[in-house]
Each structure stands twice: as structure tokens, then as C-alpha cells.
N, C-alpha and C positions, 0 to 999 in steps of 0.2 A: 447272286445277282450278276447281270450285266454290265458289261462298262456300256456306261449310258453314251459316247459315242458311237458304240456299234447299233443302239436300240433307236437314238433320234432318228433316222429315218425311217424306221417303221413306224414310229405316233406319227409322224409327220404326215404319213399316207391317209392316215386319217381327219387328224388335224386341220391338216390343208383344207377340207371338203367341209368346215364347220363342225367336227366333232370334236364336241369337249372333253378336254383330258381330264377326269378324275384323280390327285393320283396323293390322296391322302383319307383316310375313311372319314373325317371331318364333310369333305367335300363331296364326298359319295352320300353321307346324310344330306346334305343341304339340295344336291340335286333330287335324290329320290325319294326319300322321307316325304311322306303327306306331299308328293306330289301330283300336280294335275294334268289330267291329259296323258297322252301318251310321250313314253320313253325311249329309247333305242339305249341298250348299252352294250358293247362290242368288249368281251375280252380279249383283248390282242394279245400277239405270243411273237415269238422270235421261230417258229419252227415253219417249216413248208407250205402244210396248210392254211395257216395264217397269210403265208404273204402271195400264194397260189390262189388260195379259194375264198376267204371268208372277207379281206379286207379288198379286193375287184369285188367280191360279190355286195360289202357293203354299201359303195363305191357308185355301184351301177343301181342298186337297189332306190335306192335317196333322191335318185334326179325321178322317179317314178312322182306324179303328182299327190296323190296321196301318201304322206309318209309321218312318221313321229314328229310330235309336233319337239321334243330335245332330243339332240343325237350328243349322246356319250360314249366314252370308253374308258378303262382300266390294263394297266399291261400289266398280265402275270409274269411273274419270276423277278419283275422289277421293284412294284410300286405294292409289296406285299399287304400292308392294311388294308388298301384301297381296295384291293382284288377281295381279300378275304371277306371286307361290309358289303362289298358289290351282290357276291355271291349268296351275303346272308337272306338279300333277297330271292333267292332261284328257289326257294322250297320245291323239296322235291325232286330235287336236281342234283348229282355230284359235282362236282368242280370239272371242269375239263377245260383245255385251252387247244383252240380258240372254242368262243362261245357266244352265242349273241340270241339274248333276251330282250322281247319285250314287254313292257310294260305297262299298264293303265291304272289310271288314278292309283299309284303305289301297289299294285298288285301283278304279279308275273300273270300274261295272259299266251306268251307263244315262248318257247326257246327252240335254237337249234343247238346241238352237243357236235363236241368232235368228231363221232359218228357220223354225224349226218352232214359232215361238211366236209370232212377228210375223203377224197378218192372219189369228186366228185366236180363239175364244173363251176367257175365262181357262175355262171348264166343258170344254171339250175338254181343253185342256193340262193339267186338273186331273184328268180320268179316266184320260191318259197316265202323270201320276205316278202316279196308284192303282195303278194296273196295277203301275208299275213298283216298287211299297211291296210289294205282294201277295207279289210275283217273287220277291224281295230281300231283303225286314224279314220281322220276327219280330212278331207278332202282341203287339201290347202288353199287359201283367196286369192288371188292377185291384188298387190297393195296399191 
């Protein structure tokens, strides 16, 4: 594990932006378990492309008008349960960090893997989730 003040400011990257930090498997049920609507959950990581590509690409992805209607995340190597129920969702999928799935009504409908985010621009990976917001979310209202 982390000393958790080297890691607070990477949740914080995300944090700040309204993403909710999961970081107990309790609380990773309660958000995604027979959840409705769609989900965003973001594995964050302490490694490069975590703080190079995936959390700018989440970042930028979210201000897109159509987006998840709850934005989560989980940080591997930290908050181990949380990570491991998170992932119990990703059927289909091995673990990789970073990672960011999403989700509809309780069921994985898009993910991207370390592959496909490692070596590549957070502006690519952020068009990827548009796309994948377009697909999948519901066009947000003004309140």
C-alpha cells in the first residue's frame, strides 16, 4: 500500500470534479449493486498513465453534456476490497490499472483496459468515452 499522503492528491484529481470515492467494498455495493442508470467508475492508480492519460481524460470526458448520470472511482494498490468488488463487476475483463468502466442499470456495457489508455493521448481516450456517454447516457437537463 501507499502512504496515503503521497495518493490524496491523485483521488483528489478526481474528487474535486464530483467523483465519488468508493474505497470500501460495502460502498462499492451500495453504489453499483441493482443500480440505475448509468455509472462511470474510474480505477485510479498512482502509475503514469493514470495521471498522463486516463484521469485529464476523465476530466475532460464529463464536462461533455451527455455523460453518466454517477461518476465513481476506486484506487488500486490502496483501497484493496473496494478495487477487488469494483472489478467483480467487469466480467470479462482482467484487472488492470488504470481502468474505467461503464455501466448501465448494474451491468458493464463499455470498458477501456490499460491497453488502450497507456501510450496514448488523455484527448483520444476522452473522445472514446464521449462516444461511449453518446451510446449509453441520457442527455443531461438543465435544472
Amino acid at each position: 500500500m501507499y502512504d496515503e499522503r503521497f495518493v490524496t492528491p491523485m483521488r483528489q484529481e478526481l474528487t474535486q470534479l464530483g467523483v465519488e470515492e468508493m474505497r470500501t467494498a460495502q460502498e462499492v455495493d451500495s453504489k453499483l449493486k441493482d443500480a440505475q442508470g448509468t455509472t462511470l467508475v474510474v480505477v485510479n492508480s498512482v502509475c503514469g498513465c493514470a495521471a498522463r492519460n486516463a484521469r485529464p481524460a476523465v476530466a475532460k470526458a464529463i464536462q461533455h453534456e451527455t455523460r453518466p448520470l454517477k461518476l465513481t472511482t476506486v484506487f488500486a494498490g490502496q483501497d484493496v476490497e473496494a478495487v477487488q468488488r469494483a472489478r467483480s463487476y467487469f466480467t470479462g475483463y482482467p484487472p488492470s490499472s488504470p481502468q474505467i468502466a461503464l455501466l448501465k442499470d448494474g451491468q458493464l456495457v463499455y470498458m477501456l483496459e490499460r491497453h488502450q489508455i497507456e501510450g496514448r493521448t488523455a484527448d483520444d481516450i476522452a473522445k472514446d468515452l464521449v462516444r461511449a456517454f453518446d451510446k449509453y447516457c441520457e442527455a443531461s437537463t438543465a435544472a
